[in-house]
MARBA-3410 file (N, C-alpha, C, O; in Angstrom, 1 decimal):
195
0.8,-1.2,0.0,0.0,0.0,0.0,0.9,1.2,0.0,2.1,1.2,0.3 ~ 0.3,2.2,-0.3,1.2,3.6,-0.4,0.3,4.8,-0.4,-0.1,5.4,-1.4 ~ 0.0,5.0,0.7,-0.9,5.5,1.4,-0.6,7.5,1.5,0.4,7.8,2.1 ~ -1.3,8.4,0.9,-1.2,9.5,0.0,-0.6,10.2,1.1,-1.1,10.0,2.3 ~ 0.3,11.0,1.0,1.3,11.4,2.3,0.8,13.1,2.1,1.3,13.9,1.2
-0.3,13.5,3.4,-1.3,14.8,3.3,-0.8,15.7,4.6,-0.2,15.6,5.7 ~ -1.3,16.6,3.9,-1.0,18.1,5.2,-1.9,17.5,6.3,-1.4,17.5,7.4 ~ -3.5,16.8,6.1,-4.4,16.9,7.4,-4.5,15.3,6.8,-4.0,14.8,5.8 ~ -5.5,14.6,8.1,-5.3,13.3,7.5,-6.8,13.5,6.8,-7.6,14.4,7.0 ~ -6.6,12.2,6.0,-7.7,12.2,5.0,-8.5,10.8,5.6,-7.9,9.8,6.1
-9.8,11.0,5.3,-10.7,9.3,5.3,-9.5,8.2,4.4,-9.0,8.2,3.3 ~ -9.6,7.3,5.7,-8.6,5.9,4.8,-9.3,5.9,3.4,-8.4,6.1,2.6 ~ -10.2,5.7,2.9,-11.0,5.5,1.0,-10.2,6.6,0.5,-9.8,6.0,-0.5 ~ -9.4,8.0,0.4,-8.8,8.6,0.0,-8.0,8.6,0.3,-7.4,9.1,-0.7 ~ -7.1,8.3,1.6,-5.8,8.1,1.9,-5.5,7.0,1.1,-4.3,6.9,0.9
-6.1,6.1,0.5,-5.7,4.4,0.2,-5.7,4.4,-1.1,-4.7,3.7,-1.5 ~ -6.5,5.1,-2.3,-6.4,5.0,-3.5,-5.6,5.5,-4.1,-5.3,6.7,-4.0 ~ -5.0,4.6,-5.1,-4.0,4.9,-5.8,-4.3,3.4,-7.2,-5.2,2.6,-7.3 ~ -3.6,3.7,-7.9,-4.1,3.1,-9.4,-2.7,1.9,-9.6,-1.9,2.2,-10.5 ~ -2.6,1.3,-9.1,-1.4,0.4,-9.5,-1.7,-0.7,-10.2,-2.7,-1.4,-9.9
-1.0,-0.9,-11.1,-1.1,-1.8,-12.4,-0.7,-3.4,-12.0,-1.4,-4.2,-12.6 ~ 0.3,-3.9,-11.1,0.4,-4.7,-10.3,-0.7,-5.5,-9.9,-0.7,-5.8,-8.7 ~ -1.7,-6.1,-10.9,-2.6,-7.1,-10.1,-2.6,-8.3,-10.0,-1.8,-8.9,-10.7 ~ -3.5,-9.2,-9.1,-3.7,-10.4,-8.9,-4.3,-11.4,-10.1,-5.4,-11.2,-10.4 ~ -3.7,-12.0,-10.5,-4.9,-12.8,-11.7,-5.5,-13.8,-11.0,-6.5,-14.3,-11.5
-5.3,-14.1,-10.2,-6.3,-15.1,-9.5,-7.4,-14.7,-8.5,-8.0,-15.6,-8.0 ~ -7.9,-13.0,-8.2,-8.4,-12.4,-7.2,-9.7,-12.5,-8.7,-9.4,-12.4,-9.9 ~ -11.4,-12.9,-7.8,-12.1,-12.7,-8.7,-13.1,-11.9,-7.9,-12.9,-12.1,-6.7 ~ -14.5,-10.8,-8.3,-15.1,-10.2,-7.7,-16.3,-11.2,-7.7,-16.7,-11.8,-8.7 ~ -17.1,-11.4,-6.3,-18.1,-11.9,-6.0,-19.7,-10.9,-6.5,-19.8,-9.7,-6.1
-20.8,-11.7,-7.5,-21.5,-10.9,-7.6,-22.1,-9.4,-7.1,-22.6,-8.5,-7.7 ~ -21.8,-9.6,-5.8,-22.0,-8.6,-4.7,-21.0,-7.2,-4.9,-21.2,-6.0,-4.8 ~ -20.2,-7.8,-5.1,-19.0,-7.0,-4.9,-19.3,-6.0,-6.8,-19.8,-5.0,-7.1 ~ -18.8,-6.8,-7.5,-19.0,-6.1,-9.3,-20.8,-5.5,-9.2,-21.0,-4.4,-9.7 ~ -21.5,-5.9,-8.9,-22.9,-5.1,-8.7,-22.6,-3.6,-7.8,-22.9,-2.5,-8.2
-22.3,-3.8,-6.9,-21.7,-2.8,-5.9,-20.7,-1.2,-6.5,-20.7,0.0,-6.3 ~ -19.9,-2.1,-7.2,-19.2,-1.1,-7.8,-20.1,0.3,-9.1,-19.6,1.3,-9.5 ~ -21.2,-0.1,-9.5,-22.3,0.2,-10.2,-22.8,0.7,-9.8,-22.6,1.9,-10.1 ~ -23.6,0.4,-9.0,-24.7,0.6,-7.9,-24.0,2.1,-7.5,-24.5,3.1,-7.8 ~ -22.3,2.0,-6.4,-21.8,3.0,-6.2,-21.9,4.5,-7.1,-22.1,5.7,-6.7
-21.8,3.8,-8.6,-21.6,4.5,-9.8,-22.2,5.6,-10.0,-21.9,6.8,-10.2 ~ -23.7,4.6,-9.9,-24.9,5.4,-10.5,-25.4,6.7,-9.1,-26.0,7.7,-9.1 ~ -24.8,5.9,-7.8,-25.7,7.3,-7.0,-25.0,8.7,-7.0,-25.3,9.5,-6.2 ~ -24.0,8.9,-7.9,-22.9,10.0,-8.1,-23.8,11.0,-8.4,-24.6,10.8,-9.2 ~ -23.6,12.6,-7.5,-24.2,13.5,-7.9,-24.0,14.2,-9.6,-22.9,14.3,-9.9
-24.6,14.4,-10.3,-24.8,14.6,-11.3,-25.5,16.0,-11.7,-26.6,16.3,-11.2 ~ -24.9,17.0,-12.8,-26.0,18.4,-13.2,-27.4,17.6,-13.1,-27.6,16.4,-13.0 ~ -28.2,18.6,-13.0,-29.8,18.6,-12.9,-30.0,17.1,-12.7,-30.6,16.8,-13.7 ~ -29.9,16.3,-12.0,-29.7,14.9,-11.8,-30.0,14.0,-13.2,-30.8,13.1,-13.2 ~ -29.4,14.5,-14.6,-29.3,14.2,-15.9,-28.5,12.4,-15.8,-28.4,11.6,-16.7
-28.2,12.2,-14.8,-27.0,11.1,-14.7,-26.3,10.3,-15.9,-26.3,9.1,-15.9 ~ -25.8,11.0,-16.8,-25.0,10.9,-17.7,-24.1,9.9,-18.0,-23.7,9.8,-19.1 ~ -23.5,8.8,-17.0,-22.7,8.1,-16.5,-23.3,6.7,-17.1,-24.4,6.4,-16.7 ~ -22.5,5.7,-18.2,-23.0,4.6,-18.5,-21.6,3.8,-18.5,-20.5,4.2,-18.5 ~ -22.1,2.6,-18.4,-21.0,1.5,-18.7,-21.0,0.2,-19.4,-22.0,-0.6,-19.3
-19.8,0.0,-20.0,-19.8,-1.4,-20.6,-18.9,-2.3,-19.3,-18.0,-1.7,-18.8 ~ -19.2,-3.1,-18.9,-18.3,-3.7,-18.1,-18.7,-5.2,-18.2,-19.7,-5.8,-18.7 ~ -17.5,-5.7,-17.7,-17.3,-7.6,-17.9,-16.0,-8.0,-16.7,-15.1,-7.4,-16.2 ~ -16.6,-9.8,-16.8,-15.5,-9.8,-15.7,-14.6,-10.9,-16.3,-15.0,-11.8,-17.0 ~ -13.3,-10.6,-16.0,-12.6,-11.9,-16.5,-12.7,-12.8,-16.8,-12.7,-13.6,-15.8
-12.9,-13.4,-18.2,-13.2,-14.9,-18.9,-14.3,-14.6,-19.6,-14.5,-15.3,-20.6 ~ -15.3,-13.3,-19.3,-16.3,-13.6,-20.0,-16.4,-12.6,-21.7,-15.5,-11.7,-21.7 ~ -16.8,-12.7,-22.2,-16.3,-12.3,-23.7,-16.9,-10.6,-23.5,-16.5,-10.0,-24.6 ~ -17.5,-9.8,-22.8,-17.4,-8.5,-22.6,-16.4,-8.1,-22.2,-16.2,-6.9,-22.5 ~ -15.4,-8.7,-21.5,-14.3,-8.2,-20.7,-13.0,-8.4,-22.0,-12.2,-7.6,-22.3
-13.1,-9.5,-22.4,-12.4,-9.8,-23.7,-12.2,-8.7,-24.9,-11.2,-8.3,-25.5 ~ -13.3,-8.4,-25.0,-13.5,-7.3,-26.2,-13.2,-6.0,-25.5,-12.4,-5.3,-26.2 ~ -13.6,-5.6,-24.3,-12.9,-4.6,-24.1,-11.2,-4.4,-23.9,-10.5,-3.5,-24.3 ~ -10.8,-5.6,-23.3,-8.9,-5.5,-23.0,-8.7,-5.7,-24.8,-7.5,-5.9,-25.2 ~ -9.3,-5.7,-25.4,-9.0,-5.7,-27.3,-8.9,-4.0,-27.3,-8.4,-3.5,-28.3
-9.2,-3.2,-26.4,-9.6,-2.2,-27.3,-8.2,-1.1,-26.3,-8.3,0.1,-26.3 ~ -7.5,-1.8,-25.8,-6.3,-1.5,-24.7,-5.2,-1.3,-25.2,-4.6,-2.1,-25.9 ~ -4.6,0.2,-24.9,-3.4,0.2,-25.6,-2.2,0.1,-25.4,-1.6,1.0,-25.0 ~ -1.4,-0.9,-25.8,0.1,-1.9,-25.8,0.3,-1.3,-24.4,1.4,-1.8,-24.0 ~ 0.1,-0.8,-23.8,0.7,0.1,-22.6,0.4,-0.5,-21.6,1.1,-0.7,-20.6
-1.1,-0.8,-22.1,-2.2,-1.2,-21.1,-2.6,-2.3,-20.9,-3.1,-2.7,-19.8 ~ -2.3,-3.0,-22.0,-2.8,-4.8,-22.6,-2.7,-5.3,-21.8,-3.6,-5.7,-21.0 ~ -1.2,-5.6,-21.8,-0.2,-6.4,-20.9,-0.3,-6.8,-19.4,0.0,-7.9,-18.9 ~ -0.8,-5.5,-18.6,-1.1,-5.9,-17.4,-2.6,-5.8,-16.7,-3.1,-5.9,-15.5 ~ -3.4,-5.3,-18.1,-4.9,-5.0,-17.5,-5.4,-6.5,-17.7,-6.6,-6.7,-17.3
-4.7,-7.7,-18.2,-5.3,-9.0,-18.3,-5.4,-9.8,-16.9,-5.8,-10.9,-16.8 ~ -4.9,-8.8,-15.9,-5.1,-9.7,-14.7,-5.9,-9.1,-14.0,-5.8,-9.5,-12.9 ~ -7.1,-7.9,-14.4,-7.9,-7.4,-13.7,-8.9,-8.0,-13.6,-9.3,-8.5,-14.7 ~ -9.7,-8.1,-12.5,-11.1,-9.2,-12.3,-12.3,-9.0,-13.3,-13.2,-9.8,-13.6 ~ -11.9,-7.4,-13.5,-13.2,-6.9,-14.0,-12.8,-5.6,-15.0,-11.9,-4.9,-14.6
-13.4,-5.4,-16.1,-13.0,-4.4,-16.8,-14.2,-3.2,-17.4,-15.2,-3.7,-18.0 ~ -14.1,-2.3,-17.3,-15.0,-1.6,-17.8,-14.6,-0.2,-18.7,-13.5,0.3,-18.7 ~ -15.7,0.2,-19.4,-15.8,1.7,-20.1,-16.5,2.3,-19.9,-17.6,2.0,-20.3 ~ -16.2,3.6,-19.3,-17.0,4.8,-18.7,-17.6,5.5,-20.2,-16.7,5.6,-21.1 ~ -18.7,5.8,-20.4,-19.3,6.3,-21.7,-20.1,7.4,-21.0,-20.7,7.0,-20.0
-20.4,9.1,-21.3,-20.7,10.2,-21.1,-21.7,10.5,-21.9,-21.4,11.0,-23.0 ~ -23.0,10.2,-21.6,-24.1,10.7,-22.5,-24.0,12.3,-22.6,-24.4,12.9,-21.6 ~ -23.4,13.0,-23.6,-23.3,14.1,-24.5,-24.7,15.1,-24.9,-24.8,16.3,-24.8 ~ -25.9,14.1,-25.6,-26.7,14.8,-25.8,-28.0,13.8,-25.5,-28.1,12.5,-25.4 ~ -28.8,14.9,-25.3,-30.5,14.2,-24.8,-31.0,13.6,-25.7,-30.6,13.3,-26.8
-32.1,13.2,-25.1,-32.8,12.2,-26.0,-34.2,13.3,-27.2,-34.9,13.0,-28.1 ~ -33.7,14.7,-26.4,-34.4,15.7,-27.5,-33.5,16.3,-28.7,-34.0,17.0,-29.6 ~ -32.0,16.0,-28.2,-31.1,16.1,-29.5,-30.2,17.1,-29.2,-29.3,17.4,-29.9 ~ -30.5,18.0,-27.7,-29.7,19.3,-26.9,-28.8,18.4,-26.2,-28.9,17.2,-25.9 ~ -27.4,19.5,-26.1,-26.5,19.2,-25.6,-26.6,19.2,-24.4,-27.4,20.0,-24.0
-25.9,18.3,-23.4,-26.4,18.1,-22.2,-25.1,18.6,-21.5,-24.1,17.9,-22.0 ~ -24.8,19.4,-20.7,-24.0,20.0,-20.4,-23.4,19.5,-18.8,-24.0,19.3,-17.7 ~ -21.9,19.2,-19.3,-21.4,18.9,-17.8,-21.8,16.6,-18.1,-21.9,15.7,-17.3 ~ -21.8,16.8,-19.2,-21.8,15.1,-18.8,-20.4,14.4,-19.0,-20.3,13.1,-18.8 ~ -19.5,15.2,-19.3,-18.3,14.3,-18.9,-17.6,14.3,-17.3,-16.9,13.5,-16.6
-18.3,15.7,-17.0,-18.2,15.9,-15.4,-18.7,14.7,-14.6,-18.1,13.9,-13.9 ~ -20.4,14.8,-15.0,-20.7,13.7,-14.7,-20.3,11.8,-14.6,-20.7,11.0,-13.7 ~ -19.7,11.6,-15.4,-19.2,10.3,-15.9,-17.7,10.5,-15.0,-17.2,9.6,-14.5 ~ -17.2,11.8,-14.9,-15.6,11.3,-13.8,-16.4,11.3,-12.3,-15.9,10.5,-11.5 ~ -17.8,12.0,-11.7,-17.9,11.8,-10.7,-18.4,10.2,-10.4,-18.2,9.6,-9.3
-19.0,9.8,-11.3,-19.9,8.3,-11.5,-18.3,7.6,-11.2,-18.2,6.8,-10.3 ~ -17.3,8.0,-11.9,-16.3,6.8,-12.0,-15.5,6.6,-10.7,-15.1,5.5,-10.3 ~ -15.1,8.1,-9.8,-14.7,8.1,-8.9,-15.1,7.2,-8.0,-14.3,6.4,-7.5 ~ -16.9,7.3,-7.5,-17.7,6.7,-6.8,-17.6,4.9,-6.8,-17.7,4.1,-5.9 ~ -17.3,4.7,-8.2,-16.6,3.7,-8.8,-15.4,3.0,-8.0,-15.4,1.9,-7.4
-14.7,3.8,-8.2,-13.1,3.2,-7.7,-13.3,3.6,-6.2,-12.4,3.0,-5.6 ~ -13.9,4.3,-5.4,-14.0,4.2,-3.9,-14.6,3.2,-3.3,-14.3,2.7,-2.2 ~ -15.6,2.9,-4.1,-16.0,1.7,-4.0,-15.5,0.2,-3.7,-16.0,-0.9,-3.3 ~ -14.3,0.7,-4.3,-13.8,-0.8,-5.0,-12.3,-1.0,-4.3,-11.5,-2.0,-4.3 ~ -12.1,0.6,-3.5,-11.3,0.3,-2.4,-11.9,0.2,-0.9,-11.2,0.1,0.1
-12.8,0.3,-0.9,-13.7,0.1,0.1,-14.0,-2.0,0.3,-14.2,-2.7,1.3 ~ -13.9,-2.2,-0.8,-14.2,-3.7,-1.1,-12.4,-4.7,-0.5,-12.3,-5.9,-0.3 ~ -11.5,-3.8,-0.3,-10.4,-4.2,-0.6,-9.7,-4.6,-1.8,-8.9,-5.6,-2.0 ~ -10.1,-4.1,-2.5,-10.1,-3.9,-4.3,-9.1,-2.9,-4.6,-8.7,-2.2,-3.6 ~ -8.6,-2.8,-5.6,-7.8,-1.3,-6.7,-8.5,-1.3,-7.6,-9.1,-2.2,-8.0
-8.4,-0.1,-8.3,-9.0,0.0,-9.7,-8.1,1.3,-10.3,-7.5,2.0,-9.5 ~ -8.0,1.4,-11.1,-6.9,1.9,-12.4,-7.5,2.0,-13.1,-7.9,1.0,-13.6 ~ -8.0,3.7,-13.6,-8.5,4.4,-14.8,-7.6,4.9,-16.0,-6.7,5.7,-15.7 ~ -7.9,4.5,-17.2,-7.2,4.8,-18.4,-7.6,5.3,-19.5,-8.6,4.8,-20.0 ~ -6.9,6.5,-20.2,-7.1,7.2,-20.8,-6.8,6.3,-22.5,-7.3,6.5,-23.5
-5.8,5.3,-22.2,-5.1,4.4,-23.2,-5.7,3.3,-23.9,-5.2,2.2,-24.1 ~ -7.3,3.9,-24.6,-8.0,2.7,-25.5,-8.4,3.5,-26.4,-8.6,4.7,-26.6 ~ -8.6,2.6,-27.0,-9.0,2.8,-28.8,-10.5,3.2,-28.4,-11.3,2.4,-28.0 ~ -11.1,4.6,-28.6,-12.3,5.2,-28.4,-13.4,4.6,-29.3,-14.6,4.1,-29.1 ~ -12.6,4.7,-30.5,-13.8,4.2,-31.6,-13.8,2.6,-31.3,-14.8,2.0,-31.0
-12.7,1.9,-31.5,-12.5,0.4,-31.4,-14.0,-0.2,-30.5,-14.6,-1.1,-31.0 ~ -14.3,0.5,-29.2,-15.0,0.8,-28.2,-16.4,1.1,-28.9,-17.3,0.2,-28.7 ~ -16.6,1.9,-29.4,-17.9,2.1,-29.9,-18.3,0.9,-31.0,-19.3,0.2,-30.9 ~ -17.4,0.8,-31.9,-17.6,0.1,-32.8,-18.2,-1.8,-32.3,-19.1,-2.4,-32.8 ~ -17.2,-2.1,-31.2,-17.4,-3.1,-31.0,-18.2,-3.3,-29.9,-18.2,-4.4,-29.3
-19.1,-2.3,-29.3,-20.1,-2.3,-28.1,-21.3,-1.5,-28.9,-22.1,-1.1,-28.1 ~ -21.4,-1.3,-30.0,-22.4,-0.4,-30.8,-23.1,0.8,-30.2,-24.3,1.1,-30.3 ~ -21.9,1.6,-29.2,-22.5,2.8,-28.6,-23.0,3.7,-29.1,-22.1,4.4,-29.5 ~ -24.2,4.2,-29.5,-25.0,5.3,-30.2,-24.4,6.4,-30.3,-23.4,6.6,-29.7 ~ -25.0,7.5,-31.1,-24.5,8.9,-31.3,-25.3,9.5,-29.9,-26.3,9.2,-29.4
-24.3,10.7,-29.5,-24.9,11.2,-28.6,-24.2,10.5,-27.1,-24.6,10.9,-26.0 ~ -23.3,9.6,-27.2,-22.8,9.0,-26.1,-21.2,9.0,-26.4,-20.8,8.6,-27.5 ~ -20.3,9.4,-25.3,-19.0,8.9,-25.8,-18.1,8.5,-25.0,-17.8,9.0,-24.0 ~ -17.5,7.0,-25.5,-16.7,6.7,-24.9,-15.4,7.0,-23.9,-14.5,6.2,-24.2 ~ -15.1,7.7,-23.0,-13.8,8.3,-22.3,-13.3,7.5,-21.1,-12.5,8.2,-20.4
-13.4,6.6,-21.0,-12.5,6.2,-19.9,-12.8,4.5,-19.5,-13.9,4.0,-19.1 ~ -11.4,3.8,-19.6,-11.1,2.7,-19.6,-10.8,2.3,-17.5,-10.0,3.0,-16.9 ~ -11.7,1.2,-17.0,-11.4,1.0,-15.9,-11.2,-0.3,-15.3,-12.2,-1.0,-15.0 ~ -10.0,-0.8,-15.2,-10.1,-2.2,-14.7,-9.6,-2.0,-12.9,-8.8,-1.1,-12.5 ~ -10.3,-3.1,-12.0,-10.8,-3.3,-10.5,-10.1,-5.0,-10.3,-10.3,-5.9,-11.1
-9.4,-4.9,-9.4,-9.0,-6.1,-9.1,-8.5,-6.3,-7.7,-8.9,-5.6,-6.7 ~ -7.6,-7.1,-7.5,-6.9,-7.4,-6.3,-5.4,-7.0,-6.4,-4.7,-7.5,-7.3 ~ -4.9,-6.4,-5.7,-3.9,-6.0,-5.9,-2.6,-7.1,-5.8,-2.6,-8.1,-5.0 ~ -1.6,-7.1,-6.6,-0.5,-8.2,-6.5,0.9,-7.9,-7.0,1.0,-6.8,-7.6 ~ 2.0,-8.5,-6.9,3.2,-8.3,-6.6,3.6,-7.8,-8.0,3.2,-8.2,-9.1
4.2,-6.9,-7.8,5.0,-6.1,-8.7,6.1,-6.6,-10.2,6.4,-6.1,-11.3 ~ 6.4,-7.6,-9.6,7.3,-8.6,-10.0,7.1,-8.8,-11.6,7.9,-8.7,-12.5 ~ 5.9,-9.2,-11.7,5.1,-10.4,-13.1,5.5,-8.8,-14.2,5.7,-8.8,-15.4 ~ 5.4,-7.7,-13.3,5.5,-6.6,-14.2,7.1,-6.0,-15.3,8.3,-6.1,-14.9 ~ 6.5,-5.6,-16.7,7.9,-5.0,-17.1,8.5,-4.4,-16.1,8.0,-4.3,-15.0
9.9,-4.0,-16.3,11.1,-3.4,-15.7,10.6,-1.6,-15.4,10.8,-0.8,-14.5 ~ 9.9,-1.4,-16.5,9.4,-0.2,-16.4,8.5,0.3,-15.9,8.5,1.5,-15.7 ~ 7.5,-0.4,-15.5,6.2,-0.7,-14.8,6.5,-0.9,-13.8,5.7,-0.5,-13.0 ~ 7.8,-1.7,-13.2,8.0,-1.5,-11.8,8.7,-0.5,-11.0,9.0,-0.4,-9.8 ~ 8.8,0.1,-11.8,9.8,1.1,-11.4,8.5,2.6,-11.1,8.7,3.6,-10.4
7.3,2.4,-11.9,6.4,3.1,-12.4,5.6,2.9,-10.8,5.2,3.9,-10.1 ~ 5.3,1.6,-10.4,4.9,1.3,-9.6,5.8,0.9,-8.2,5.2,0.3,-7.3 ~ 6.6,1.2,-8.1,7.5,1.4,-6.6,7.9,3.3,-6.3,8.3,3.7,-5.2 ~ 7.6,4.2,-7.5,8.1,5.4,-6.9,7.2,5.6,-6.2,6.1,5.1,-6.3 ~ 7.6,6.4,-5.3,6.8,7.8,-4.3,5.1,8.4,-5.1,4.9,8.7,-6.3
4.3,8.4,-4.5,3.0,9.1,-5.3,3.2,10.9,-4.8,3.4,11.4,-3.7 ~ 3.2,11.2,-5.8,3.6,12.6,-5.9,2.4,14.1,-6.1,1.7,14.0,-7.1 ~ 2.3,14.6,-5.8,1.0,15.7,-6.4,1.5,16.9,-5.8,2.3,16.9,-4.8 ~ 1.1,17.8,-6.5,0.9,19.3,-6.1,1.1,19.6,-5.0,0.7,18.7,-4.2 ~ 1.5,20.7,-4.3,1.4,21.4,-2.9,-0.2,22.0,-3.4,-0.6,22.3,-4.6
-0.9,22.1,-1.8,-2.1,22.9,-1.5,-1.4,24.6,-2.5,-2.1,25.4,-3.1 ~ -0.5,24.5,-2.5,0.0,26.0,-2.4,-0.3,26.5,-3.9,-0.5,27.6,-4.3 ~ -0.2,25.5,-4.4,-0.3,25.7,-6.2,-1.8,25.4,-6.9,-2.2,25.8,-8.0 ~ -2.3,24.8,-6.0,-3.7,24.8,-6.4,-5.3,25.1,-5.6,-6.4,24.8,-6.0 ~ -5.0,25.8,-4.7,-6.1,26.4,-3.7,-5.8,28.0,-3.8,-4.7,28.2,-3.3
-6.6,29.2,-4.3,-6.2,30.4,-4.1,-6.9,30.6,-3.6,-7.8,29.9,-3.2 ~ -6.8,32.5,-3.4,-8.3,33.1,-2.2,-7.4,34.7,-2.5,-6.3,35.0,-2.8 ~ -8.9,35.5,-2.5,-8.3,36.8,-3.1,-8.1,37.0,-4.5,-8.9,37.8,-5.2 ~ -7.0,36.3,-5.1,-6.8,36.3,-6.2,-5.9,35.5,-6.9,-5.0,35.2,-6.2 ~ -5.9,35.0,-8.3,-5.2,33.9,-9.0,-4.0,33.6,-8.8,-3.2,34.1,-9.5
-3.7,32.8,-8.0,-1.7,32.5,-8.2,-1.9,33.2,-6.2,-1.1,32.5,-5.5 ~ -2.5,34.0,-5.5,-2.6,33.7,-4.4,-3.4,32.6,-3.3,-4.6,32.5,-3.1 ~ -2.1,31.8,-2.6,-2.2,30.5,-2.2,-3.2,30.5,-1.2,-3.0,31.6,-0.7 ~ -4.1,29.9,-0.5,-4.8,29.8,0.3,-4.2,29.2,1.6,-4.6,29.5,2.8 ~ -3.1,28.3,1.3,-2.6,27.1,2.3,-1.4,27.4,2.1,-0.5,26.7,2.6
END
């Protein structure tokens, strides 16, 4: 574990998450648990409660989860094959009257977050990726116009570092790093720090 090193302490669900590529292939989710993660999904606050937030998801072995790690890129292939469960975050874009629905990709990161807290709450990890073929994705889940594919998510059990490239482990043993409060909270005015 590598637990987010904060000015105040944080709830362990955010102290704990982090996206490590390092998984278990033998760790599988119990119906409870992959329903759960969903369930989590969908109660995400959302604009005008539009809930914008869809998914393709599958669990290891079964031919949804297959077609999605197809649509994964060389980056990703390799070690997303040991995730229990795989999914695609899709952002309904426009209504069913043809208006642009504003704030639905907002929507679909808050649905996804609720997602992966969930799934550290489960004693789970999950690992969001920007690294898939968008269209590959539509094409081969026949997502409609008006919906768009943005974000690749596999949830699993966390596991030894080892099975990973040379590069990946190295990716996956540094320090987790982020911003000082100082660079991204102002008050007053722009570029003045709050913290």
């Amino acid at each position: 574990m590598k637990p987010a090193d904060t000015s105040v302490p944080l709830h362990p669900l955010l102290a704990e998450r982090w996206s490590p590529r390092g998984l278990d292939p033998d760790v599988e989710l119990t119906d409870k648990q992959f329903t759960a993660l969903f369930e989590a999904a969908r109660w995400a606050p959302s604009w005008g409660n539009t809930q914008p937030a869809r998914y393709i998801a599958g669990r290891r072995g079964d031919e949804t989860f297959t077609r999605i790690h197809e649509t994964l890129s060389r980056g990703n292939h390799g070690w997303a094959a040991n995730a229990a469960a795989l999914a695609i975050g899709v952002a309904q874009l426009v209504n069913d009257e043809g208006e642009t629905m504003p704030y639905g990709e907002y929507g679909l990161g808050l649905a996804s977050e609720n997602l992966v807290l969930q799934a550290v709450s489960e004693g789970l990890v999950a690992h969001q990726m920007a690294g898939f073929d968008r269209e590959a994705a539509r094409t081969a889940f026949a997502v409609p116009d008006g919906f768009e594919p943005l974000v690749a998510i596999a949830v699993g059990g966390q596991g030894p570092i080892e099975n990973l490239p040379e590069k990946l482990q190295e990716k996956e043993s540094a320090p987790r790093l982020r911003k000082s409060l100082s660079e991204i909270v102002f008050s007053g005015s722009w570029g003045s720090p709050t913290f």
